[in-house]
C-alpha positions in Angstrom: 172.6 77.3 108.1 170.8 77.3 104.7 168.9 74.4 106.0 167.6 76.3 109.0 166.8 79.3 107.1 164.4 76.9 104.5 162.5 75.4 107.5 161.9 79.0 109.1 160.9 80.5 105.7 158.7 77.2 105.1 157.1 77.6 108.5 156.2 81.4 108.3 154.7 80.4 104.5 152.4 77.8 106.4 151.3 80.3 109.0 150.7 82.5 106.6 148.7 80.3 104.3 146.9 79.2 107.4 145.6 82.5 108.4 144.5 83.5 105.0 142.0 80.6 105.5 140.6 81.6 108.1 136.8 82.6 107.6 136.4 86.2 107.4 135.0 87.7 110.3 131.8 90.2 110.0 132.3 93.5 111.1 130.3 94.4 114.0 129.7 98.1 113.2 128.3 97.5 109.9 125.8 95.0 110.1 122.4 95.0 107.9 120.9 96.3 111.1 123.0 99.7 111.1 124.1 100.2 107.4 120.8 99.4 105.3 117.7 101.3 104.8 115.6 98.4 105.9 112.6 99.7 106.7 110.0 99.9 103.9 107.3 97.9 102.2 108.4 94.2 100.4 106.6 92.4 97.9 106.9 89.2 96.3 105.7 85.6 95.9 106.8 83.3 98.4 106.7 79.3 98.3 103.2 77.4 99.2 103.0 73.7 100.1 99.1 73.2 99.2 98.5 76.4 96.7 100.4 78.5 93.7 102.2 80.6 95.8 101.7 83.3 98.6 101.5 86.4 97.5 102.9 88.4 100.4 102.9 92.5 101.1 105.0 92.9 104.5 105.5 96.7 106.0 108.3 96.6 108.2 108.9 100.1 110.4 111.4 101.6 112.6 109.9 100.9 115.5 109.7 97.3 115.1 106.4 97.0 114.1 105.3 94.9 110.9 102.2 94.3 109.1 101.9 91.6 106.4 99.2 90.6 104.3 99.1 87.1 102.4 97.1 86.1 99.7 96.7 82.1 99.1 96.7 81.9 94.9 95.3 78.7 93.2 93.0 78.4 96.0 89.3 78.2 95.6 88.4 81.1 97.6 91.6 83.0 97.1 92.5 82.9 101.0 93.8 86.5 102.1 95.1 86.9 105.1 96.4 89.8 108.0 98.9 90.0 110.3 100.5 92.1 112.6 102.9 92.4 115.1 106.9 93.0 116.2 110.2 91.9 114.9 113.6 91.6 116.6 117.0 91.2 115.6 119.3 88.5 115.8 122.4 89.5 117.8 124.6 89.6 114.7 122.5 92.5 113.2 121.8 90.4 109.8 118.2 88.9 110.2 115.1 89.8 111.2 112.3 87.6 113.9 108.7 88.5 112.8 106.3 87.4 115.9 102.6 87.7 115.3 99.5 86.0 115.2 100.7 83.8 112.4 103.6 81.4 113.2 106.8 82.9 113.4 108.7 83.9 110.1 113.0 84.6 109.6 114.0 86.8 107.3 117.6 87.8 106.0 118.0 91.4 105.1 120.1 92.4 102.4 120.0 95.0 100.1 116.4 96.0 99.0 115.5 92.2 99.8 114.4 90.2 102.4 115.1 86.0 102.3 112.9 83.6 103.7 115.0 81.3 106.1 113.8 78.1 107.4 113.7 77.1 111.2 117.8 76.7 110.3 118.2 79.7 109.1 119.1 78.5 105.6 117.6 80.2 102.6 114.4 78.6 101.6 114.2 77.7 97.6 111.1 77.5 95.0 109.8 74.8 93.2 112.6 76.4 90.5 115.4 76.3 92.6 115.5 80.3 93.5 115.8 81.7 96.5 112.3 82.7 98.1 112.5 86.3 98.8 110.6 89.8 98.5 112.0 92.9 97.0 111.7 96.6 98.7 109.2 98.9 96.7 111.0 102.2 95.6 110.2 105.1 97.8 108.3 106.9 94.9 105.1 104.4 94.9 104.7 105.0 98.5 105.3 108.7 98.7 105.2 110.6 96.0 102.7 112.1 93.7 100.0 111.0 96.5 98.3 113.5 98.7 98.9 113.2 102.3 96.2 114.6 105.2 98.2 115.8 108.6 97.1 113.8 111.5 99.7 114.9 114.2 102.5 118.1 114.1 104.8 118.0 116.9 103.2 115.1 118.4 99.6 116.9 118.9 96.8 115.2 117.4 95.0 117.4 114.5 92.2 118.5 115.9 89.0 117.5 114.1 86.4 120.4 115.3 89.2 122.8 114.1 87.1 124.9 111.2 89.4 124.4 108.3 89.3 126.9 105.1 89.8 124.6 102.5 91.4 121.0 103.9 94.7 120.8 104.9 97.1 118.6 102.5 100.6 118.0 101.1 101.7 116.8 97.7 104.9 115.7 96.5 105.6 116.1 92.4 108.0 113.4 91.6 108.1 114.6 87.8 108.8 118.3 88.7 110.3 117.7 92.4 108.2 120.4 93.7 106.0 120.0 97.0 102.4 122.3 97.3 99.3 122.1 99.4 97.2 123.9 102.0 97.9 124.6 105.5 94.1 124.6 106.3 93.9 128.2 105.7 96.8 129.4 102.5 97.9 127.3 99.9 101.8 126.8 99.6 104.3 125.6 97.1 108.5 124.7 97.1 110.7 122.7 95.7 112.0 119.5 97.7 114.8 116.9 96.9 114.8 113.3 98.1 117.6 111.1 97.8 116.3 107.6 99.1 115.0 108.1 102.7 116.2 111.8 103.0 114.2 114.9 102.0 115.3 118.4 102.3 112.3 120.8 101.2 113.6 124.2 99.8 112.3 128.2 99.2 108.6 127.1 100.8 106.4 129.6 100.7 102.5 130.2 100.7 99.8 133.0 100.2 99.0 135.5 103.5 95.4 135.5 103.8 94.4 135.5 107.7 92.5 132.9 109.3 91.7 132.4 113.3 94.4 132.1 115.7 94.3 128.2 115.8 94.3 127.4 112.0 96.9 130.1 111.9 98.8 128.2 114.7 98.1 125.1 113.3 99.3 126.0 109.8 102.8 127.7 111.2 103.8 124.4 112.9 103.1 122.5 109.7 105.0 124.7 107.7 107.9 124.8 110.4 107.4 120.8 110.2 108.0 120.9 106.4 110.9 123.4 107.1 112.9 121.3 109.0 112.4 117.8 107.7 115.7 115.9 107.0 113.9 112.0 106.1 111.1 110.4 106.3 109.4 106.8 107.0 106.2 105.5 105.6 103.8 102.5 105.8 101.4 101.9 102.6 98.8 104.6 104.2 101.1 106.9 106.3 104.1 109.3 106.4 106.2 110.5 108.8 108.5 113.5 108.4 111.7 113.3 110.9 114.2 115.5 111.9 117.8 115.5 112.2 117.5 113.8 115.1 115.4 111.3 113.8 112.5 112.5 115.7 109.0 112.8 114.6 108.0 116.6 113.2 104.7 115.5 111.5 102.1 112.6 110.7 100.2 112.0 107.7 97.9 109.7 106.3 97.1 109.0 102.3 94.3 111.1 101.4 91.5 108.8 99.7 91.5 108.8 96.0 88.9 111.1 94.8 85.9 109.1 92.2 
């Protein structure tokens, strides 16, 4: 009987063992596809067969657009190059396919970096043995302390006959976390919190001077954009402010740096 019991406890301890080795499966509902804030602009020097290095600025967006620029360094006429186009997912949510005029590039998305993968999908390394990779710029180079012009509120086009008072702008203070501008006709100021890609604005409020019906128009739906903003997304030279919903209130582009 003791004999018997051995073998059985034996044979459970080598099932047991055997399903400890068993690879970990991934877990389908959080993949880098639906857990990350992926979207964003990457920098970083990537690997070069016939020059120093590539420097590389790649924008990737929610809508599965991207735009990269490449510059060729060690290279007698400093070769910089533009490309655009769309990006997919691979079916296990952890990679990203860019497609555009340029050959085809893999990337592994992981936490505030992208990997370069070869046609394998294995990590590609440096001439020091690294992995080849570009890291996510911090949401405060891109947004704030910059003046952004409104181009589109509520999915209407700004209209560029419209006879402004004084231009209409909005500026984000990353020292003092308070947002002020114009709506075309008054100025107004707040206070705004971001944590990441969400942004609540708070106690906006602006001066009462009366302008025409459209720039008054104009200026309430900008203000009820700012209102009800709950994140944003942004390429190098434009912002969008979302909802709760994660649809589009508002569309800005960076104003141009004054001489």
């Amino acid at each position: 009987m003791k004999t018997y019991s051995i073998l059985i406890l034996a044979g459970f301890l080598l099932i047991s063992c055997a399903e400890n080795e068993r690879p970990a499966v991934p877990d389908p509902a959080h993949t880098s596809e639906n857990s990350l804030d992926w979207w964003g602009v990457y920098t970083g020097v990537l690997p070069c067969v016939d020059c120093d290095g590539i420097k590389t600025r790649l924008v990737i967006n929610r809508d599965s657009i991207f735009q990269k620029k490449s510059e060729f360094l060690g290279t007698e006429s400093e070769l910089i190059t533009a490309d655009e186009g769309t990006f997919e997912w691979t079916e296990d949510g952890s990679t990203v396919i860019l497609s555009g005029s340029e050959e085809k590039s893999v990337f592994q998305v992981v936490e505030n970096r992208l990997i370069l993968l070869d046609e394998e999908r294995n990590p590609i390394k440096t001439e020091e043995g690294t992995t080849a990779e570009l890291h996510k710029l911090f949401p405060d180079d891109r947004v704030e302390n910059t003046r952004w012009i409104p181009t589109e509120i509520d999915g209407q086009a700004v209209d560029e006959s419209m006879e402004f008072h004084r231009p209409a702008s909005v500026l984000f203070l990353f020292n003092t976390s308070q947002i002020h501008g114009s709506g075309g006709c008054n100025t107004f100021f707040g206070g705004y919190k971001r944590d990441g890609y969400a942004l609540e604005t708070k106690n906006i409020a602006s001066t009462m001077m009366a302008c025409t019906p459209e720039l008054m128009d104009f200026e309430q739906a900008l203000f009820g954009a700012l209102n009800n903003v709950s994140s944003w997304s942004a390429t190098e030279n434009q912002l969008s402010l979302l909802d709760a919903d994660e649809n589009v209130l508002a569309r800005f582009e960076r104003a141009e740096e004054e001489e």
